[in-house]
LUMLO-870501 format. One line per 3 residues: their letters; for each residue x, y, z of N, C-alpha, C, CB. Coordinates in Angstrom, 2 decimals. Glycine has a CB too. Example, Ala and Ser with C-alpha at 12.3 -4.5 7.8 and 13.67 -1.06 7.14 Angstrom:
<rs>
AS) 13.19:-5.69:7.80:12.30:-4.50:7.80:13.20:-3.30:7.80:11.31:-4.47:9.05  12.85:-2.25:7.08:13.67:-1.06:7.14:12.90:0.03:7.87:14.08:-0.60:5.72
</rs>
This chain:
<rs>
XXX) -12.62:23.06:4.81:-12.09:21.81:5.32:-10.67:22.03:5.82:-12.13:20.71:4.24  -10.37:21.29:7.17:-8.99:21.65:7.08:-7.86:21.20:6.55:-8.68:21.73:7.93  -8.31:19.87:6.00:-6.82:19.81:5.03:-6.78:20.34:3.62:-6.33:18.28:4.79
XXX) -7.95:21.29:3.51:-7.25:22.06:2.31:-6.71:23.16:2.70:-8.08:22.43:1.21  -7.37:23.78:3.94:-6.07:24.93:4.47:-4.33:24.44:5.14:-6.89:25.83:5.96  -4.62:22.97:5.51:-3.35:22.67:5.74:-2.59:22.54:4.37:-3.30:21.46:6.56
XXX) -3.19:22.04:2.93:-2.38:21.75:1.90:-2.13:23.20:1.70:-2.97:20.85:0.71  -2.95:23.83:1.78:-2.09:25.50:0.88:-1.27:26.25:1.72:-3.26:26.89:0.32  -1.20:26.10:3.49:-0.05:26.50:3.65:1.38:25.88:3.58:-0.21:26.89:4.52
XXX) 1.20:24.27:3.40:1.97:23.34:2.91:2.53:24.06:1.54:1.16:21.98:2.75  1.61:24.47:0.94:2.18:24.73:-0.54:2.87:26.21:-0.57:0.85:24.67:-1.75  2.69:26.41:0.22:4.03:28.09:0.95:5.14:27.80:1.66:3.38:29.29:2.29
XXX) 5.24:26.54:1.44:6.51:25.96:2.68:6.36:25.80:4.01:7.66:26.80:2.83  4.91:25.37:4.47:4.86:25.36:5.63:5.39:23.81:6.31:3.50:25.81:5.88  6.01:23.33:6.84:6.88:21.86:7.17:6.08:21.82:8.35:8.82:21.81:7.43
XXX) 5.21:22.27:8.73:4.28:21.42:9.90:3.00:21.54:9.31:4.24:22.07:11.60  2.28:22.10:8.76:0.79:21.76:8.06:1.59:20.29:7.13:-0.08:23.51:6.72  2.36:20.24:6.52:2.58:19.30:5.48:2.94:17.71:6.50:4.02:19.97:4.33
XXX) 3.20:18.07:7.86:3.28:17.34:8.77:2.32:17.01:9.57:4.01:17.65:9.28  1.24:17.78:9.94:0.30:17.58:10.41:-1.12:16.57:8.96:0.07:19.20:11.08  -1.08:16.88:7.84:-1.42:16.05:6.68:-0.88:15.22:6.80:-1.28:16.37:5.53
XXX) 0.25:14.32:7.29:0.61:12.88:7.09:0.33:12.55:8.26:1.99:12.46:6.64  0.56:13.17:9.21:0.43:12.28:10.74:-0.76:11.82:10.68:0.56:13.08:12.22  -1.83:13.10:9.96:-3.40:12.40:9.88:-3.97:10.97:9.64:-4.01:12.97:8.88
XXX) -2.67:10.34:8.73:-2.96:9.38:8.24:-2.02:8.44:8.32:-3.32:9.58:7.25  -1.07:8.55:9.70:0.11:8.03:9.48:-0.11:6.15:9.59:1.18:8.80:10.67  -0.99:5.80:10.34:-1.48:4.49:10.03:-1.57:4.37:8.81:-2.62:4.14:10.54
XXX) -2.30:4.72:7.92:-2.78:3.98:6.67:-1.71:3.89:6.09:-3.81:4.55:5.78  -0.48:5.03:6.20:0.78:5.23:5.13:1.84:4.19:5.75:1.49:7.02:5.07  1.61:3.83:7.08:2.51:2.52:7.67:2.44:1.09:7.24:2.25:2.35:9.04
XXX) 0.96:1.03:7.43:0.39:-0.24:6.73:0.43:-0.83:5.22:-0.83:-0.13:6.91  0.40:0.51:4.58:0.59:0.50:2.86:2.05:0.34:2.61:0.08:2.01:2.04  2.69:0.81:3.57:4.68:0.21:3.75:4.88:-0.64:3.79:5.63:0.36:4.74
XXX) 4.14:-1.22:4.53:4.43:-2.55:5.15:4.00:-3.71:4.66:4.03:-2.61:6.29  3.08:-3.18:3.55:2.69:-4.24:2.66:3.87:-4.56:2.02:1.60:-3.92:1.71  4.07:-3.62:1.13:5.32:-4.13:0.18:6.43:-4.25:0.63:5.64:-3.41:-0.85
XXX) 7.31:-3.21:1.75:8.29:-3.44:2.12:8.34:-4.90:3.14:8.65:-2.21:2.61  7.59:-5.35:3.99:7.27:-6.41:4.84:8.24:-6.68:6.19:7.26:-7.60:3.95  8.96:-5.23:6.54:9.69:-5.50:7.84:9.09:-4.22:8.08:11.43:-5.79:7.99
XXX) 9.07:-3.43:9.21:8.84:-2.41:9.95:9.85:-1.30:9.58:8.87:-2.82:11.32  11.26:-1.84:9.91:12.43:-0.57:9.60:12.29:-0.15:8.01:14.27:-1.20:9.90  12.42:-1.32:6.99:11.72:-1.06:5.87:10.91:0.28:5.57:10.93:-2.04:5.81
XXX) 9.79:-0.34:6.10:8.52:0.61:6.32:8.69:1.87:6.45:7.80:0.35:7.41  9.38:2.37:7.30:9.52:3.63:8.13:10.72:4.47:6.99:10.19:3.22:10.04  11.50:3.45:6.32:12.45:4.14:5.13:11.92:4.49:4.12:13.44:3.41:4.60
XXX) 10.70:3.68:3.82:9.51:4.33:2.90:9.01:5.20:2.95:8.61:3.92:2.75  8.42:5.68:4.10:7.84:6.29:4.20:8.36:7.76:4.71:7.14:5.64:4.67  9.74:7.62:5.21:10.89:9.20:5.47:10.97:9.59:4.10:12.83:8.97:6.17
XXX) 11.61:8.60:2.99:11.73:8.77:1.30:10.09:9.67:0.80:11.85:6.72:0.40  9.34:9.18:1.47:8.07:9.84:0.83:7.31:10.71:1.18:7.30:9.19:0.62  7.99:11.16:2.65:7.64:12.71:2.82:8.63:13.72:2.61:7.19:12.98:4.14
XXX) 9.87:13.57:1.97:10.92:14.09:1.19:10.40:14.16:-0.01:12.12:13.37:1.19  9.95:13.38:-0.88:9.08:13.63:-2.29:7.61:14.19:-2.39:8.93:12.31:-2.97  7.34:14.08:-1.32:5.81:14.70:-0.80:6.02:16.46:-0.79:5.35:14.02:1.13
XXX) 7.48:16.77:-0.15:7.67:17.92:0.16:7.97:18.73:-1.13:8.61:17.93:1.14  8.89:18.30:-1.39:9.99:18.51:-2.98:8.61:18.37:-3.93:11.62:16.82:-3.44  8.05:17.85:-3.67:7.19:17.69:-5.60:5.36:18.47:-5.04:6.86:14.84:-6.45
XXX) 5.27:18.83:-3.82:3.88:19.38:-3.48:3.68:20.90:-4.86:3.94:20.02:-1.39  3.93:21.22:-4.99:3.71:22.36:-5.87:3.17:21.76:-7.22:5.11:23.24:-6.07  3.73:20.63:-7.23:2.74:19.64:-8.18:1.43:19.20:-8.41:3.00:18.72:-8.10
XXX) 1.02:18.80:-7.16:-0.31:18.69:-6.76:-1.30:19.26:-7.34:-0.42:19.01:-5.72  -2.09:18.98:-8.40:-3.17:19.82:-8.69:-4.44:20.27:-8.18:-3.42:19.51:-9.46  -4.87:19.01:-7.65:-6.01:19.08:-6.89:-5.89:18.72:-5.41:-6.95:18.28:-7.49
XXX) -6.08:19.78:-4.85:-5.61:19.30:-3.24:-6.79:18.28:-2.11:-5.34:21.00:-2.32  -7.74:17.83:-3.29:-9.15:16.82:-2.34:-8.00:16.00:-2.73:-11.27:16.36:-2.94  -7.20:15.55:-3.65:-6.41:14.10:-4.16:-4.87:14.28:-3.10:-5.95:14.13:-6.40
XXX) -4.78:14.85:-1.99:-3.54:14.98:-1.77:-3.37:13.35:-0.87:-3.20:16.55:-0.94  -4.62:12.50:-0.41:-4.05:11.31:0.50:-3.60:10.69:-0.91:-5.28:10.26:1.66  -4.69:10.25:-2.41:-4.14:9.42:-2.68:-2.72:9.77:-3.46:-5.04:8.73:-3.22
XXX) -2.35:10.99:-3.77:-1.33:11.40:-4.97:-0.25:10.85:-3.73:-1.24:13.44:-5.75  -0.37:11.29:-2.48:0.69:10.89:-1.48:1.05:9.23:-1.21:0.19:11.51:-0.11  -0.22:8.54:-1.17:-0.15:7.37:-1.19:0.67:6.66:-2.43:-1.39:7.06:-1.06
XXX) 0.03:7.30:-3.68:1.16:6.55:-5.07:2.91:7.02:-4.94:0.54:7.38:-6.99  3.13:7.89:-4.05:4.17:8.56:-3.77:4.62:7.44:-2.81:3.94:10.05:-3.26  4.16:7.32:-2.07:4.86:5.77:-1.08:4.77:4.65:-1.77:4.03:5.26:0.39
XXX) 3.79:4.43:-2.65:3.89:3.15:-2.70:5.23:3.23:-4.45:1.92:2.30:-2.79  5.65:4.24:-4.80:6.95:4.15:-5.81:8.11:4.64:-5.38:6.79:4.84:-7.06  8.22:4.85:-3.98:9.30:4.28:-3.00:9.19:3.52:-2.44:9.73:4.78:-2.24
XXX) 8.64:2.91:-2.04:8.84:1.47:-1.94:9.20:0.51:-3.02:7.78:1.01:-1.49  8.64:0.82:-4.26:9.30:-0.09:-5.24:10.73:0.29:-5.27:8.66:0.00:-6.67  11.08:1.65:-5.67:12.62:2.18:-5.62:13.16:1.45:-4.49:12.82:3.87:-5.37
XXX) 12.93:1.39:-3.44:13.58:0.78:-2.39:14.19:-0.95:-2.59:12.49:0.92:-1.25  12.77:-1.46:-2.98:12.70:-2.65:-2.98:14.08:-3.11:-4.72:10.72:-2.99:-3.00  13.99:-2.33:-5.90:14.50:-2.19:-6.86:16.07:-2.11:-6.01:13.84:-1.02:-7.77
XXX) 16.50:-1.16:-5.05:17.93:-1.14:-5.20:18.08:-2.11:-3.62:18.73:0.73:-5.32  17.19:-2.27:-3.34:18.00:-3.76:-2.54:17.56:-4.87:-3.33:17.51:-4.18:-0.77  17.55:-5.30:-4.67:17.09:-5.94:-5.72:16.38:-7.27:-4.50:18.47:-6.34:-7.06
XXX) 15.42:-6.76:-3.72:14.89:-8.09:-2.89:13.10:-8.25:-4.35:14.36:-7.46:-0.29  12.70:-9.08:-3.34:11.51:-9.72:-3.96:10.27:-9.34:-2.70:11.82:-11.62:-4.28  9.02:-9.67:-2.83:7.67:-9.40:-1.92:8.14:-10.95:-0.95:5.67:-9.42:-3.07
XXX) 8.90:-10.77:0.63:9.04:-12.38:0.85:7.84:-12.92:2.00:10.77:-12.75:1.51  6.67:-13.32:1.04:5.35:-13.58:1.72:5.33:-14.71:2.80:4.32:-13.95:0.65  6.74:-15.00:3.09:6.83:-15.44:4.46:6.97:-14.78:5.85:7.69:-16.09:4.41
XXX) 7.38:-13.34:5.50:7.13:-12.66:6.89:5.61:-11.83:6.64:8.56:-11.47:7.33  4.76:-12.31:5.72:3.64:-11.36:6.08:2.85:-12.13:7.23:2.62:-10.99:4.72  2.18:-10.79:7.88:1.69:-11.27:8.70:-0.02:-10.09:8.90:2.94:-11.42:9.88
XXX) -0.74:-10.81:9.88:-2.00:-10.45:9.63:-2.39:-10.20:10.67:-2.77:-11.20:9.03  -3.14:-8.77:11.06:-3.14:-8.49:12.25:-4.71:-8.21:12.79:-2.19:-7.40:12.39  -4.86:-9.02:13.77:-6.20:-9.98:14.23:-5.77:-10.38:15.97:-6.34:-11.78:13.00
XXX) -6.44:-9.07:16.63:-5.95:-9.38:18.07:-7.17:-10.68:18.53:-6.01:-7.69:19.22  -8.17:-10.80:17.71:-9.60:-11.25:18.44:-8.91:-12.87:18.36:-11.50:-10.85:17.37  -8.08:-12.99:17.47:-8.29:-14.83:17.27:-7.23:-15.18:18.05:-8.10:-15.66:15.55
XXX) -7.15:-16.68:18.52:-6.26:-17.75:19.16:-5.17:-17.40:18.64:-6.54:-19.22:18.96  -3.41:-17.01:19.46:-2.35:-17.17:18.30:-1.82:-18.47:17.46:-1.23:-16.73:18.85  -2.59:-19.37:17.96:-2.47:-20.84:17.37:-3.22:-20.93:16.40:-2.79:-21.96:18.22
XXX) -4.63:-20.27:16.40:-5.22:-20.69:15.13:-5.09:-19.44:14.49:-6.71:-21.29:15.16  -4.16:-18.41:14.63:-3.96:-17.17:13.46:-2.45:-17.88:13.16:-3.96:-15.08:14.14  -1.68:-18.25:13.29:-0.46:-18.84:12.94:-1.02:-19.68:12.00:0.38:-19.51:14.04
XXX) -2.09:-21.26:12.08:-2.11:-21.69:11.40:-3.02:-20.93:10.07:-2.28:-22.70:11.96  -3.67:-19.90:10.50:-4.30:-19.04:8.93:-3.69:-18.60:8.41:-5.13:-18.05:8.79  -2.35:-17.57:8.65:-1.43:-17.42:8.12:-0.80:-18.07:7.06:-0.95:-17.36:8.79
XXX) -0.06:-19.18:8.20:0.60:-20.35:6.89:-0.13:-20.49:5.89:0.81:-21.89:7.24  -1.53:-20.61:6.23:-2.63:-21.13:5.12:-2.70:-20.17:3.94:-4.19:-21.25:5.76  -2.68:-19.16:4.36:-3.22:-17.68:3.71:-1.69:-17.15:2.33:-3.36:-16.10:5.58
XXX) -0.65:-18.03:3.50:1.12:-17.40:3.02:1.06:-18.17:1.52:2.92:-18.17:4.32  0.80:-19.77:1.84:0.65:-20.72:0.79:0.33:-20.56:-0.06:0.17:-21.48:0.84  -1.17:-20.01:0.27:-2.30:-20.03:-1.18:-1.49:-18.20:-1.76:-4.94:-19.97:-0.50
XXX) -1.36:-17.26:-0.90:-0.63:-16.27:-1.88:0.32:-16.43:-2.45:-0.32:-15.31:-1.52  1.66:-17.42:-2.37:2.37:-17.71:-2.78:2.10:-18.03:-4.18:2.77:-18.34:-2.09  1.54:-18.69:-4.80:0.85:-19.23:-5.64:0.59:-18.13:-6.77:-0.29:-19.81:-4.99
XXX) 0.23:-17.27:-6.45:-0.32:-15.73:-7.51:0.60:-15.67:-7.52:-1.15:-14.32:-7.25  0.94:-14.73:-9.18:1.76:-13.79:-9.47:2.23:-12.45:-8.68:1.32:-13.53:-10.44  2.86:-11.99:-8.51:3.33:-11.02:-7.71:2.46:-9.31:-8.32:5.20:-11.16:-7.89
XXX) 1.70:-10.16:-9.43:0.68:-8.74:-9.98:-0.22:-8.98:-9.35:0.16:-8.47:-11.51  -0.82:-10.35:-9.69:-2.37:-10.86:-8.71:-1.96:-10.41:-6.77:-2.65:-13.36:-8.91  -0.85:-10.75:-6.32:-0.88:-10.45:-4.81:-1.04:-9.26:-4.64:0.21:-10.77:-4.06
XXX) -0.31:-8.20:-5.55:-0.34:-6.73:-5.41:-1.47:-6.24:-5.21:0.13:-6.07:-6.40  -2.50:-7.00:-6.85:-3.55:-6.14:-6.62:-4.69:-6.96:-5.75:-4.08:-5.59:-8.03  -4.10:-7.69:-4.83:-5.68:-8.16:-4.10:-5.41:-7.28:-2.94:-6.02:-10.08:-3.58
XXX) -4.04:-7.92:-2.47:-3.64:-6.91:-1.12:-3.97:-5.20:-0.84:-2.05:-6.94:-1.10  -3.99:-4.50:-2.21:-3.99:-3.16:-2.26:-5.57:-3.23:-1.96:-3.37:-2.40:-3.70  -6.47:-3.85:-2.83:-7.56:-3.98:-2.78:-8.24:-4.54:-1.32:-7.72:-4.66:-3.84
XXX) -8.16:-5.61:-1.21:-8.73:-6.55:0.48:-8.22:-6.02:1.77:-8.10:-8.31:0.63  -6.69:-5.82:1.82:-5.75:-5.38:2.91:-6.14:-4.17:2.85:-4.22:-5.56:2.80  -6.27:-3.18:2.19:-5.82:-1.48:2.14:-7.28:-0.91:1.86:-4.53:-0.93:0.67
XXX) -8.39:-1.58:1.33:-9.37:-1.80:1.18:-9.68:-0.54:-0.18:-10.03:-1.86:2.60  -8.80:-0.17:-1.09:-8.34:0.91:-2.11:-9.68:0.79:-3.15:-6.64:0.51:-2.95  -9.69:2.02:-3.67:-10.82:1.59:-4.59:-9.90:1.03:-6.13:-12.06:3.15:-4.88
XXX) -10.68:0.55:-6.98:-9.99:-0.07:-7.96:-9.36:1.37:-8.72:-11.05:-1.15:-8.92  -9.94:2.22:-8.84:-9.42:3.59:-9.35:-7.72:4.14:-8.98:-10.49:4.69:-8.65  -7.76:4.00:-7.84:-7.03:4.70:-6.75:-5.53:3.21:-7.42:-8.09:4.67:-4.52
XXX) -5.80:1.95:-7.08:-4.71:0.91:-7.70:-4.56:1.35:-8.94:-5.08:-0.65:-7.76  -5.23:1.13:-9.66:-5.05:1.61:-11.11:-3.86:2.48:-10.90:-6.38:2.43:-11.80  -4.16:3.80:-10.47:-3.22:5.09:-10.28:-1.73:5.11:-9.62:-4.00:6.01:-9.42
XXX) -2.26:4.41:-8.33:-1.02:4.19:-7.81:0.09:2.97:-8.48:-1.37:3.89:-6.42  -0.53:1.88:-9.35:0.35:0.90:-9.49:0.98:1.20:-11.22:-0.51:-0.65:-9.15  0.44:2.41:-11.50:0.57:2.97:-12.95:-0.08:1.45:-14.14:2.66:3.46:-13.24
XXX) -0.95:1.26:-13.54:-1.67:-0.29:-14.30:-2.76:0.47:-14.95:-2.41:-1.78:-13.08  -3.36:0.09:-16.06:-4.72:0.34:-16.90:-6.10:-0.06:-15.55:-4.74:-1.06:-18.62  -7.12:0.16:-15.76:-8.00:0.00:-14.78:-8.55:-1.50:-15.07:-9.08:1.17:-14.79
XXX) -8.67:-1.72:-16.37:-9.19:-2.82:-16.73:-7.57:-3.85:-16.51:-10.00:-2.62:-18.40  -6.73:-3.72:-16.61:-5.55:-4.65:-15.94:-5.67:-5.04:-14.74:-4.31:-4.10:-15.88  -6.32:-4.08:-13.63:-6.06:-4.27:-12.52:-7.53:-5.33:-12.41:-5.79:-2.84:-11.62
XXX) -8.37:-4.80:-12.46:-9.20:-5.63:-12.44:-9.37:-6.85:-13.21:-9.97:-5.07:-12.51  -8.31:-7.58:-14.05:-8.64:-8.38:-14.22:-7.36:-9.30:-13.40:-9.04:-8.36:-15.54  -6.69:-8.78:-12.84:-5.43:-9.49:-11.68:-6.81:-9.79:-10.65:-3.73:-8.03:-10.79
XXX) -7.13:-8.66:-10.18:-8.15:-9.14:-9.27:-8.88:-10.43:-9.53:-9.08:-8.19:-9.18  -9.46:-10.61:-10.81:-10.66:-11.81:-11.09:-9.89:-12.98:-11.33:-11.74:-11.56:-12.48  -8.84:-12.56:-11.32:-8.15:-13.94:-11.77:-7.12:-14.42:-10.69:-7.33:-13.77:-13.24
XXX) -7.03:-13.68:-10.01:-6.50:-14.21:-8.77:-7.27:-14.80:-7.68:-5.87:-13.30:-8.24  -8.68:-14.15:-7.88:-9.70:-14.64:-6.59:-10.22:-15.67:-7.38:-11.00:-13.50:-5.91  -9.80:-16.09:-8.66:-10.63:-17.27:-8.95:-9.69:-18.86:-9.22:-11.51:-16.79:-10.38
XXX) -8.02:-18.07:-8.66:-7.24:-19.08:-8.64:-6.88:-19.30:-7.34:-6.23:-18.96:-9.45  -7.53:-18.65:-6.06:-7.36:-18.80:-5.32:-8.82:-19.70:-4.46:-6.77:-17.68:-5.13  -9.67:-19.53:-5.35:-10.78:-20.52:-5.28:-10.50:-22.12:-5.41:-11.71:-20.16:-6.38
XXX) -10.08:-21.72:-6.74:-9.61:-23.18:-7.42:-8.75:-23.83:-6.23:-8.53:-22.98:-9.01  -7.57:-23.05:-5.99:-7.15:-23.48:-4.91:-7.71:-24.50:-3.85:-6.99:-22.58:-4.49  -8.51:-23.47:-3.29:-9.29:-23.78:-2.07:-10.43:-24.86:-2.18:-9.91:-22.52:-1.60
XXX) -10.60:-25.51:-3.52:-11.68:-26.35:-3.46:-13.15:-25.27:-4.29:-11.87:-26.83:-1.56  -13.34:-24.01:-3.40:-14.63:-23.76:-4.42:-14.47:-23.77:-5.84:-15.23:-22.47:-4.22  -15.66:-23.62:-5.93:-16.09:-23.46:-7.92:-14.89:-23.84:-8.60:-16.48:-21.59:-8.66
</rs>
């Protein structure tokens, strides 16, 4: 496969196999920024911070099939560091949802709708739906990355989709 020959010359100091492994995926690692950080420049400071720790700590790596997600928990605890020393908060008024197919009038008003009812969850329940629905993560992979028990995460999940029901009128 080739990203296990790109991880092992990565793991000799190679700074373009270890570059060519993130570009692979440089969407998913933008989007997973941009969750938590929620501006773009943000984003992109996350994610410079986490191919500096990607580089510096690769010799770590044990298993090189795990190098998207070990990289991914690597962004997503710079981004908390980030978010920690600009002591900000998740501000679920600039999230936004990206949907070229719909009206911008009726994605503005889903938004608001969508901003509201997340507002509402705990900032554990938003984490773990977003990682989950948005990022589409397996519950394993949150677990790991959010340093949460598996059965924690999944129960943010059940209890957020069932207060966000309540919300909404169902069940």
């Amino acid at each position: 496969m080739e990203a296990a020959r790109l991880i092992k010359k990565a793991k000799r100091g190679d700074k373009d196999a270890l570059l060519h492994l993130i570009m692979a995926e440089k969407n998913a690692y933008y989007r997973l920024a941009l969750t938590y950080m929620k501006n773009p420049h943000d984003a992109m400071d996350a994610m410079d911070e986490m191919i500096v720790r990607v580089y510096e700590k690769l010799d770590q790596l044990k298993k090189p099939e795990s190098f998207y997600s070990w990289s991914k928990t690597i962004l997503v605890n710079c981004c908390k560091t980030l978010l920690r020393e600009k002591a900000r908060t998740l501000p679920l008024n600039e999230w936004t949802l990206n949907s070229e197919s719909m009206n911008p009038i009726i994605q503005s008003d889903n938004q608001m709708e969508i901003q509201d009812l997340l507002a509402r969850l705990s900032d554990e329940q938003r984490e773990a739906l977003s990682l989950k629905y948005l990022h589409d993560l397996e519950l394993q992979t949150i677990s790991e990355m959010t340093n949460t028990p598996l059965g924690t995460v999944k129960s943010r999940i059940f209890q957020g989709l069932k207060k966000l029901r309540t919300l909404t009128g169902g069940e």
